[in-house]
FIVOZA-314696 format. One record per residue (C-alpha): residue number from 1; x, y, z. Coordinates in pm, 1 decimal, padded with zeros to 6 digits. Layout:
% FIVOZA-314696
@pos: NUM | x: X | y: Y | z: Z .
...
This chain:
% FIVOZA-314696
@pos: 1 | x: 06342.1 | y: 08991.4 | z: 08834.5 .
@pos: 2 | x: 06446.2 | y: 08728.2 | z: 09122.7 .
@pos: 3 | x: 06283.2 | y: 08939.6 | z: 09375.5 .
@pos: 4 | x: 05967.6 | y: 08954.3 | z: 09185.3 .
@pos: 5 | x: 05967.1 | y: 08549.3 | z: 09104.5 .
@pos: 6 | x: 06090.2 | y: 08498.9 | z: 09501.9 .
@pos: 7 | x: 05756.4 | y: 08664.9 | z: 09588.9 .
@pos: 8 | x: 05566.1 | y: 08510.0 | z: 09350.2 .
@pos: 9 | x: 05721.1 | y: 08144.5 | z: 09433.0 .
@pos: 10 | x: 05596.7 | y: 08204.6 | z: 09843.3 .
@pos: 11 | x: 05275.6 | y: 08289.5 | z: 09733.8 .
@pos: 12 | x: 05252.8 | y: 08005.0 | z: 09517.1 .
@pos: 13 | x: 05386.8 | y: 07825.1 | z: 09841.2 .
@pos: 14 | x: 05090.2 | y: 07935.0 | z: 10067.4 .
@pos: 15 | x: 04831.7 | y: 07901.2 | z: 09774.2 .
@pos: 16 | x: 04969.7 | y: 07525.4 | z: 09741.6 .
@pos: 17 | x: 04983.3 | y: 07424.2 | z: 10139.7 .
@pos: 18 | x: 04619.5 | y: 07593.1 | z: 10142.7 .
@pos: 19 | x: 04489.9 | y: 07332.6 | z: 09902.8 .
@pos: 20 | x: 04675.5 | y: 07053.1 | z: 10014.2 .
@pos: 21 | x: 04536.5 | y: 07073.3 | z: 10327.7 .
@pos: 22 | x: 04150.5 | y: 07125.4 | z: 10199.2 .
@pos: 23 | x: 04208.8 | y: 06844.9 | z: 10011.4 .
@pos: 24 | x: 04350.0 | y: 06614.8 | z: 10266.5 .
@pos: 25 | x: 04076.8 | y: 06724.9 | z: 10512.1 .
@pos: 26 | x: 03793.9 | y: 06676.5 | z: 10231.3 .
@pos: 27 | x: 03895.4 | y: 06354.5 | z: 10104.8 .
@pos: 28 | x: 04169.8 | y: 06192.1 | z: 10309.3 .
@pos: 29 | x: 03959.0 | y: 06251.5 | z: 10655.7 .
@pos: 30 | x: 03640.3 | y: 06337.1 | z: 10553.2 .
@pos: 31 | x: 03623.5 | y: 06604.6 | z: 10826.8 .
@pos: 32 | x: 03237.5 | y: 06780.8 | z: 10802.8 .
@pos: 33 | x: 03294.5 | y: 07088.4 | z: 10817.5 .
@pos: 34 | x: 03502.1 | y: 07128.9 | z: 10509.2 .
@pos: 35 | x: 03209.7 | y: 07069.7 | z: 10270.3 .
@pos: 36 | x: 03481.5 | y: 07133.3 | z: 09926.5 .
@pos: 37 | x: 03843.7 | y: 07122.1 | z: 09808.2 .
@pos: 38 | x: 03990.3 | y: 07261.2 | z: 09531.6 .
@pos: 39 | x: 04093.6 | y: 06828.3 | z: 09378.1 .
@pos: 40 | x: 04044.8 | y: 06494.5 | z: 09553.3 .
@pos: 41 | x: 04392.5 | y: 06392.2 | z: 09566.0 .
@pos: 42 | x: 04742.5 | y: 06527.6 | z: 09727.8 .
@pos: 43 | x: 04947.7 | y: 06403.0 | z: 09434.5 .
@pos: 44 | x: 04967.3 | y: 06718.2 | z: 09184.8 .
@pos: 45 | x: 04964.5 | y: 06999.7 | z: 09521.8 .
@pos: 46 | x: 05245.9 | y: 06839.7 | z: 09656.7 .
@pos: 47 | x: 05472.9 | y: 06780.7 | z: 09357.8 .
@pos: 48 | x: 05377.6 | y: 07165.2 | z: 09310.0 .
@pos: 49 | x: 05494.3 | y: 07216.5 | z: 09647.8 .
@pos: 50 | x: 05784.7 | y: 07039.5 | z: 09661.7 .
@pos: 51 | x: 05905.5 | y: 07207.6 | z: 09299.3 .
@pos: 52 | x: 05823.8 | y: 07533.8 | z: 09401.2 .
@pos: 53 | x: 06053.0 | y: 07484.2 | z: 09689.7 .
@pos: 54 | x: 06358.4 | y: 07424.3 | z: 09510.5 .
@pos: 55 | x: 06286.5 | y: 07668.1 | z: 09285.0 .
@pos: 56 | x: 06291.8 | y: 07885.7 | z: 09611.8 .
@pos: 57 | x: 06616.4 | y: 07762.3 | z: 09724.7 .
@pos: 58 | x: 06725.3 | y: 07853.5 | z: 09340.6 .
@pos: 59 | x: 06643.0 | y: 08203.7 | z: 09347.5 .
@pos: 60 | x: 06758.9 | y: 08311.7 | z: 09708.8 .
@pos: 61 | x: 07077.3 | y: 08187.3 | z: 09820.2 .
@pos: 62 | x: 07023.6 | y: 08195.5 | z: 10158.7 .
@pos: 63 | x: 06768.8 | y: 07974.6 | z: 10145.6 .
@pos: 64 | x: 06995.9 | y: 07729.0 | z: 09930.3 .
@pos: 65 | x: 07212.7 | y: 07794.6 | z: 10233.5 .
@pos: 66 | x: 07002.3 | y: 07751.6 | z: 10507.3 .
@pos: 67 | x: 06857.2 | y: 07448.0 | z: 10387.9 .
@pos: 68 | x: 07163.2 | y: 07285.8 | z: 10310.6 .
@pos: 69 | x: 07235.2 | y: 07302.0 | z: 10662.0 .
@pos: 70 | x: 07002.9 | y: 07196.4 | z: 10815.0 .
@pos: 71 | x: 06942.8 | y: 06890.0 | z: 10597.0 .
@pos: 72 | x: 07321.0 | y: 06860.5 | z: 10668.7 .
@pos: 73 | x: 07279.1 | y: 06836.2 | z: 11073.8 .
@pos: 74 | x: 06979.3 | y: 06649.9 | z: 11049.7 .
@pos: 75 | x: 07103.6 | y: 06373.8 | z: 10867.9 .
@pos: 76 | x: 07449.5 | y: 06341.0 | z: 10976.2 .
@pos: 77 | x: 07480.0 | y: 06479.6 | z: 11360.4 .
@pos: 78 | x: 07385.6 | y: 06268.2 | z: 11640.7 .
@pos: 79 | x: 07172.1 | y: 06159.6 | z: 11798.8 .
@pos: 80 | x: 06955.3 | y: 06366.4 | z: 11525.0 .
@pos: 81 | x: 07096.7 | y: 06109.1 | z: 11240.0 .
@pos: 82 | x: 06998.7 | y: 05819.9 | z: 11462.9 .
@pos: 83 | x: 06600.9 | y: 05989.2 | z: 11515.7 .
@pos: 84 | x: 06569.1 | y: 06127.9 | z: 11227.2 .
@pos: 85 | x: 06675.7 | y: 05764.0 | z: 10980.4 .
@pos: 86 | x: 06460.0 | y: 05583.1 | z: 11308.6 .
@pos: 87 | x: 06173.2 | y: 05800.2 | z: 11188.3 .
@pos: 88 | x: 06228.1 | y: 05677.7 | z: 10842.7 .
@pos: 89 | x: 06215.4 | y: 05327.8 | z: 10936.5 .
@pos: 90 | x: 05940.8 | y: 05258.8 | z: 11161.8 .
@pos: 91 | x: 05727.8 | y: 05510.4 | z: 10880.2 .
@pos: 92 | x: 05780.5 | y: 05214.0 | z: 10689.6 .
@pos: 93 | x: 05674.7 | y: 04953.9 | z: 10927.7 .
@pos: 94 | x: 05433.2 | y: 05125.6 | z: 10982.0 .
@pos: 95 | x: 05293.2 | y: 05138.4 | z: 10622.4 .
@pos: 96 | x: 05369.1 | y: 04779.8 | z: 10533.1 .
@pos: 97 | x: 05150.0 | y: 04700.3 | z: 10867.3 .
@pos: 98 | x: 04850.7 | y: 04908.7 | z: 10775.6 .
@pos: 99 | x: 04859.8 | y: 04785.9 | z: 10420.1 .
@pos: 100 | x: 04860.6 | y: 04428.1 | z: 10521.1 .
@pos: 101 | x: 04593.9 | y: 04485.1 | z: 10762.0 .
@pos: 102 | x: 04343.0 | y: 04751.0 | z: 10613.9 .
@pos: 103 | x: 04296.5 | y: 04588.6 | z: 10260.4 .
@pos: 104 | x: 03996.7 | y: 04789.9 | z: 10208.0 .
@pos: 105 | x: 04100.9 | y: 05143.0 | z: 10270.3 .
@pos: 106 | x: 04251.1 | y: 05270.2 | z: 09932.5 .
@pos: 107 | x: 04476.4 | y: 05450.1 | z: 10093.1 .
@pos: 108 | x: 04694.8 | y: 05271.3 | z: 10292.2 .
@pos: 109 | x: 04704.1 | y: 05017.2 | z: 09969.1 .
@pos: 110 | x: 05104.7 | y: 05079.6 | z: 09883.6 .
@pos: 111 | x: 05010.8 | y: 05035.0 | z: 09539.1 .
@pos: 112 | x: 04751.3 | y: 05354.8 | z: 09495.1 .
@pos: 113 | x: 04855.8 | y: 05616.8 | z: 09366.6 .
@pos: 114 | x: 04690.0 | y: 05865.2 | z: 09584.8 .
@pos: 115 | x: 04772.8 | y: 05610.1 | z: 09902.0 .
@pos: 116 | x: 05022.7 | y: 05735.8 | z: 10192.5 .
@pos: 117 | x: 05307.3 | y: 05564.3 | z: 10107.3 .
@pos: 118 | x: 05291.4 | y: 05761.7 | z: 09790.3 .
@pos: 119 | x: 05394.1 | y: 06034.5 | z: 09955.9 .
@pos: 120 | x: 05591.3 | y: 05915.0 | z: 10210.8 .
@pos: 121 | x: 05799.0 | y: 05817.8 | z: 09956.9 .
@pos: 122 | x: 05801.2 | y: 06107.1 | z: 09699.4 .
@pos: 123 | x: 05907.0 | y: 06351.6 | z: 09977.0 .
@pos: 124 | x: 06202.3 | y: 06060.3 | z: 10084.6 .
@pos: 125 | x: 06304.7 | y: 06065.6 | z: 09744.3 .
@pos: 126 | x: 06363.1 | y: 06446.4 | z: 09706.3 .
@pos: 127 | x: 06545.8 | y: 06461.0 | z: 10020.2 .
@pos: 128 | x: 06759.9 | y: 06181.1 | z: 09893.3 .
@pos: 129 | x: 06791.6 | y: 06455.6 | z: 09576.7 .
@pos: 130 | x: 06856.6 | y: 06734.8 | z: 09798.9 .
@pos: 131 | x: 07085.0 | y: 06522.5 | z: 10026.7 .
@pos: 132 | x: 07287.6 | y: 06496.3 | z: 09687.4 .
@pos: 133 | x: 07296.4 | y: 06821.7 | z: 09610.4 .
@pos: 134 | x: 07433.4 | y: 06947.7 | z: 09965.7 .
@pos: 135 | x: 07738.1 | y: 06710.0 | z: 09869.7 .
@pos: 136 | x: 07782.3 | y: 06875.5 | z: 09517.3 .
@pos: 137 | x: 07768.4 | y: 07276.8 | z: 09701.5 .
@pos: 138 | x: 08055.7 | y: 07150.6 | z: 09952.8 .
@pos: 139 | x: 08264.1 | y: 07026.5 | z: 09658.6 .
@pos: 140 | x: 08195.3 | y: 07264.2 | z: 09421.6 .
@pos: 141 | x: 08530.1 | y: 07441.1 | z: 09491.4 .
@pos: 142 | x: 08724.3 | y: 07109.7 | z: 09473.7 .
@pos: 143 | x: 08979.5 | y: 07107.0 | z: 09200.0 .
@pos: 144 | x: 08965.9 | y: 06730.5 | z: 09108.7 .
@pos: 145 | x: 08654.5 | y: 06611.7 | z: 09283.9 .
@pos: 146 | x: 08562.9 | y: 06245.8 | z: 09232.5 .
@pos: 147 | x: 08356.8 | y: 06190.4 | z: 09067.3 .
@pos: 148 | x: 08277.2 | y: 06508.1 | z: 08895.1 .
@pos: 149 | x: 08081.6 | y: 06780.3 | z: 09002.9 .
@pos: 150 | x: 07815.7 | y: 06749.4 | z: 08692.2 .
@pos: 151 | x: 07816.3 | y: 06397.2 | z: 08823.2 .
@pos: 152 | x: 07674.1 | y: 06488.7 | z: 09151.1 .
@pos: 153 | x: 07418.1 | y: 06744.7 | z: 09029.0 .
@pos: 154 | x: 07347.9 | y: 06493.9 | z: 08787.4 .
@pos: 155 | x: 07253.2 | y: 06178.2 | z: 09064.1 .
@pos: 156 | x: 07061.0 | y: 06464.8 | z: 09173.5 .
@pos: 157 | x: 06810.2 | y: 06535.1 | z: 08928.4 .
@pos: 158 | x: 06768.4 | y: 06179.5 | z: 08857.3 .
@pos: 159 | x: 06647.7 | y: 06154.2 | z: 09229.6 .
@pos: 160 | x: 06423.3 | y: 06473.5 | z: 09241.4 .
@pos: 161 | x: 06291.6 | y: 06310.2 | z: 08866.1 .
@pos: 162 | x: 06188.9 | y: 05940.6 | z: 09054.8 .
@pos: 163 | x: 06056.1 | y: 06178.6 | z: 09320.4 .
@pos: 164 | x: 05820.0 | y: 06338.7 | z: 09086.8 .
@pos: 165 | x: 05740.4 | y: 06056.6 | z: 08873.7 .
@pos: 166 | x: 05612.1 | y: 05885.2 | z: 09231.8 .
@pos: 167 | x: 05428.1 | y: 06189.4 | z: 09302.4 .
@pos: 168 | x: 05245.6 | y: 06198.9 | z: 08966.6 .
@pos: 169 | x: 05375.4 | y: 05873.3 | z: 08773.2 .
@pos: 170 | x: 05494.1 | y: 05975.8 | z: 08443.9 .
@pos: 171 | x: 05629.6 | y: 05630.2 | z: 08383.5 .
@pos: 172 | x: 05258.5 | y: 05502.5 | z: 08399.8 .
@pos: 173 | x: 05117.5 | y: 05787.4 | z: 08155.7 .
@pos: 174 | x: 05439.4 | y: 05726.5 | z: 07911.7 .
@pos: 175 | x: 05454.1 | y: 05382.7 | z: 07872.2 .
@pos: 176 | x: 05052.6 | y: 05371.3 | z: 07812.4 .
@pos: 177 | x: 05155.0 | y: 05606.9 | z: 07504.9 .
@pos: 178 | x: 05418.8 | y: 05454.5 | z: 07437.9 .
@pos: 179 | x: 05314.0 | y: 05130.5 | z: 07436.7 .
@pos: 180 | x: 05014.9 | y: 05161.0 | z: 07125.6 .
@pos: 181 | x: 05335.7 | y: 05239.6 | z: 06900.9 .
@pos: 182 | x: 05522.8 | y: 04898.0 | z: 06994.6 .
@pos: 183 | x: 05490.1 | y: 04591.7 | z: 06839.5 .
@pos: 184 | x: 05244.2 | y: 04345.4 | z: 06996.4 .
@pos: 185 | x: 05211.5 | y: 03972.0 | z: 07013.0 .
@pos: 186 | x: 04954.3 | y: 03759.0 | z: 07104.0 .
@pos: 187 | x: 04929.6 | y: 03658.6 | z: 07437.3 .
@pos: 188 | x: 05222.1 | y: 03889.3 | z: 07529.8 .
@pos: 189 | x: 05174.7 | y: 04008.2 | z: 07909.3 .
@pos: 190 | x: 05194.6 | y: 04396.0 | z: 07929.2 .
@pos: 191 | x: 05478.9 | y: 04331.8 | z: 08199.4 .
@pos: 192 | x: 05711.4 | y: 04258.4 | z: 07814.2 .
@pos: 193 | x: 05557.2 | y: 04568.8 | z: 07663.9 .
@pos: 194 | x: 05657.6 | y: 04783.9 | z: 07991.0 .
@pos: 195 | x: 05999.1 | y: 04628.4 | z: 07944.3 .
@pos: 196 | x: 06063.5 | y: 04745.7 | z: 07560.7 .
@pos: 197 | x: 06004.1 | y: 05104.8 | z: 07686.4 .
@pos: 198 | x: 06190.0 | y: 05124.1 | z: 08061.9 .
@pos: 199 | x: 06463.0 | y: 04812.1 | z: 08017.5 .
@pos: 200 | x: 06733.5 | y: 05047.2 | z: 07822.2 .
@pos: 201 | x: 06718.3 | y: 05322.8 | z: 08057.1 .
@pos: 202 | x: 06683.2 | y: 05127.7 | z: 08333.6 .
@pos: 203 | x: 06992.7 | y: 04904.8 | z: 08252.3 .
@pos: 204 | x: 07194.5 | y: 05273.4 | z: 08139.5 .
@pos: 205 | x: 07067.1 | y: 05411.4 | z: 08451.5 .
@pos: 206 | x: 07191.4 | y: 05105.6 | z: 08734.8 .
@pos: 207 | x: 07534.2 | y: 05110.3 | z: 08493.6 .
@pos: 208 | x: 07595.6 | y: 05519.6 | z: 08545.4 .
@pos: 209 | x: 07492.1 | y: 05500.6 | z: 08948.2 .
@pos: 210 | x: 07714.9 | y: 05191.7 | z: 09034.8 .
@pos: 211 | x: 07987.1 | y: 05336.3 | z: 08896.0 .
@pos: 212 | x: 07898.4 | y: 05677.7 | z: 09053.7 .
@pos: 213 | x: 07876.2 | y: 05519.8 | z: 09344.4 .
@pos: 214 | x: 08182.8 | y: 05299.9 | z: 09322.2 .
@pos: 215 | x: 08391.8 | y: 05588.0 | z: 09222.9 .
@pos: 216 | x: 08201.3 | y: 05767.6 | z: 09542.1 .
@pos: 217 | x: 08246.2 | y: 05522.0 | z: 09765.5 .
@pos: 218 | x: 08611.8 | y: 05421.6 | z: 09733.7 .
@pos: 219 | x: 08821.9 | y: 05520.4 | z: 10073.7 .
@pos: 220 | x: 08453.6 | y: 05422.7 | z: 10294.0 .
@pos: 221 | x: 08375.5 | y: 05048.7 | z: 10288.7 .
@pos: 222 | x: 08054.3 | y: 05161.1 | z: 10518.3 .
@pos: 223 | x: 07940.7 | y: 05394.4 | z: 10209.7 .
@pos: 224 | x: 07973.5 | y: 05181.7 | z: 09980.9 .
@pos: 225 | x: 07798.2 | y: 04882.5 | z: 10104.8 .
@pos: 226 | x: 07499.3 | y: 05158.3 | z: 10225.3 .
@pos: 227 | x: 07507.4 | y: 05225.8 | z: 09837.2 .
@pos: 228 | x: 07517.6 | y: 04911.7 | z: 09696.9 .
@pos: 229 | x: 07280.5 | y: 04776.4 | z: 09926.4 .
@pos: 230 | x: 07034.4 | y: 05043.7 | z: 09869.7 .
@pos: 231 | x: 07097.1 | y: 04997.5 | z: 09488.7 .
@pos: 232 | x: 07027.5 | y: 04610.5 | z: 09506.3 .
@pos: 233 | x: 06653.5 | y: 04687.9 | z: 09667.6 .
@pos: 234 | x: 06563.7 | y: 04892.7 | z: 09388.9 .
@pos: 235 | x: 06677.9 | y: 04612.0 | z: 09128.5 .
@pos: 236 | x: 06455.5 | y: 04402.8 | z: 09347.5 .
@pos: 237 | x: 06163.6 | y: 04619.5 | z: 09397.3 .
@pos: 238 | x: 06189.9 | y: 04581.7 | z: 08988.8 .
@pos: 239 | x: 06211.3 | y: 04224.5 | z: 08992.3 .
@pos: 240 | x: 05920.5 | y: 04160.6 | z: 09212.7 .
@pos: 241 | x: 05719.1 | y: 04398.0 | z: 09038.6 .
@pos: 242 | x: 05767.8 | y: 04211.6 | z: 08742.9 .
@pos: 243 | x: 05651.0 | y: 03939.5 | z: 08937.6 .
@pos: 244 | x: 05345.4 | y: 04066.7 | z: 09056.5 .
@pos: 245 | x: 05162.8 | y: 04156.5 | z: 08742.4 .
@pos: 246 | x: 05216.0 | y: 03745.5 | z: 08633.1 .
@pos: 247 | x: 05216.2 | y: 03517.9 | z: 08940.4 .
@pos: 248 | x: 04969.6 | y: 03347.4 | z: 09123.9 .
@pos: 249 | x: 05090.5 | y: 03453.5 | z: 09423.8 .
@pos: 250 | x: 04896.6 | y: 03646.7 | z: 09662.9 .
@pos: 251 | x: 04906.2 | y: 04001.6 | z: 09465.3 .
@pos: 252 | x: 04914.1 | y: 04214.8 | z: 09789.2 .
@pos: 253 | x: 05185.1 | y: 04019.6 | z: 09959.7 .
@pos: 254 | x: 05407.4 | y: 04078.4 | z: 09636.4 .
@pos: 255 | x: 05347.1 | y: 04435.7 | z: 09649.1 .
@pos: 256 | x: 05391.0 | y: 04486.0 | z: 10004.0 .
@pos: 257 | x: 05736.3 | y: 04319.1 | z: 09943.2 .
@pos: 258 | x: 05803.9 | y: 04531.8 | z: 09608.7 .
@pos: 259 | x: 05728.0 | y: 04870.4 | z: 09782.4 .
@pos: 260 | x: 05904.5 | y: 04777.9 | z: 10118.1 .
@pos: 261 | x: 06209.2 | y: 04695.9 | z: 09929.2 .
@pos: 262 | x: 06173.4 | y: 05038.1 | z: 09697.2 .
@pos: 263 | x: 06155.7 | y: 05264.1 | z: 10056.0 .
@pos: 264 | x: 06465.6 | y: 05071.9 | z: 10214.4 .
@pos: 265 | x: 06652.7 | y: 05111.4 | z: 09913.1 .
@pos: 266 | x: 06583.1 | y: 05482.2 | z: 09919.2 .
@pos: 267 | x: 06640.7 | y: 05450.9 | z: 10293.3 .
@pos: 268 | x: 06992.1 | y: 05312.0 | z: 10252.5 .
@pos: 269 | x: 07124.5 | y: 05535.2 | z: 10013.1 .
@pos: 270 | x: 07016.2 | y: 05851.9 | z: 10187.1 .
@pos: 271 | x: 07239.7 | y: 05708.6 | z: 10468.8 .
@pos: 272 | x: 07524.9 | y: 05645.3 | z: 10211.2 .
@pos: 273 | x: 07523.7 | y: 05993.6 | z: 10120.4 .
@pos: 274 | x: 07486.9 | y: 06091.6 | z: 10516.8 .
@pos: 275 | x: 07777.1 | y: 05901.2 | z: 10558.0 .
@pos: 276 | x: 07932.8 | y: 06071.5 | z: 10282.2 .
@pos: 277 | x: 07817.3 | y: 06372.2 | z: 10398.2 .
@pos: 278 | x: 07933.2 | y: 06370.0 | z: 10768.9 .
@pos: 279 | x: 08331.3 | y: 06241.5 | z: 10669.0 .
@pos: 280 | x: 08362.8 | y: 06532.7 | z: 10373.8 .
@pos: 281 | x: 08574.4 | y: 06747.8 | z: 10607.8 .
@pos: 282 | x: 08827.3 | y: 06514.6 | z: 10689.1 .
@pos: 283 | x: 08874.3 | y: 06400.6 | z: 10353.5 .
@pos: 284 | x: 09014.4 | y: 06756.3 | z: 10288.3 .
């Protein structure tokens, strides 16, 4: 049965790269000679993509394997660590800087949906989840690991869930549900209404990781300040997208601040859990 769902999940694979690639040449480039694509946006290929790889890695254990590894050297060995978080970085830059300066093309706008930095994040997201997970596999055979293992694998699947919900925001198309079932006032900005149906888990959620990360964090001053730092941008990006939907203040500089702070945070606690990562076998 694994066998036959391993082939079926590479074929999947191929079928999936195939029409993310039409569609980015079709829409994204506009290049003539591909006159069709199967969609007009990246978004739904790519969360397929990136689900049926895990899925993969689920199945075959020496994929699991494999990938682990090399996530592990690229992340935590130098000078691959010091490219490979550099990368990360001057992506950034260089997605604040083209959304600042090229207004008009939808898809450098940080805010679109279907814009680049989309992307760029969704995929930084699930190797933040995946980063996670190559933690909980090296101390799965720990006899008192802190904090538990159903605590890592946990952190985990709450990353790889913010990486799909950026991919193909299910916060937007719940809380537009959601929202015609809450009470309404008049005059009541829809930034309130977004708050009755994300401010409990969102509060629940920042409670669970700071003390996951406290408890993580404990004998590496470095990790936890990567952590906590990381942590705080999120809680910003929040705030200032709170902001934006209200204030008179130049929309697009708001956002550009909102989404710069969302891909350090993510940036920062990837390197927390590098950190983590690289000083695992000398806390043995």
């Amino acid at each position: 049965m694994k066998s036959k769902l391993e082939i079926f999940l590479k074929l999947f694979i191929v079928v999936d790269l195939i029409i993310l690639l039409l569609n980015f040449l079709n829409n994204y480039v506009d290049v003539d000679w591909v006159s069709a694509s199967p969609g007009r946006r990246l978004n739904n290929p790519l969360a397929g993509l990136l689900e049926a790889l895990f899925l993969l890695g689920w199945v075959n254990p020496k994929i699991k394997k494999t990938s682990f590894e090399f996530l592990r050297t690229l992340i935590t060995e130098i000078p691959r660590g010091y490219y490979f978080f550099g990368l990360l970085i001057l992506m950034q830059i260089f997605l604040e800087g083209m959304h600042l300066t090229s207004p008009a093309k939808s898809y450098w706008d940080l805010n679109i949906e279907k814009g680049y930095a989309t992307f760029f994040s969704t995929i930084q997201l699930y190797i933040l989840g995946l980063a996670v997970l190559t933690i909980a596999n090296e101390r799965m055979n720990d006899l008192n690991p802190i904090p538990k293992f159903y605590e890592w694998n946990l952190v985990a699947f709450l990353f790889m869930y913010l990486s799909l919900d950026e991919c193909i925001g299910i916060h937007d198309k719940v809380n537009v549900e959601a929202i015609n079932f809450l009470p309404h006032w008049e005059g009541m900005d829809s930034v309130f209404l977004w708050l009755w149906v994300y401010a409990p888990m969102i509060l629940a959620t920042v409670i669970f990781l700071v003390r996951f990360f406290i408890r993580a964090s404990k004998n590496n001053p470095k990790v936890r300040l990567a952590f906590l730092a990381g942590l705080s941008s999120w809680v910003a990006a929040l705030v200032l997208e709170g902001i934006a939907r209200s204030s008179s203040f130049p929309r697009y500089l708001l956002i550009a601040m909102e989404e710069g702070a969302e891909m350090v945070g993510t940036t920062l606690l990837l390197l927390g859990f590098a950190i983590y990562l690289k000083n695992i076998p000398s806390d043995k």
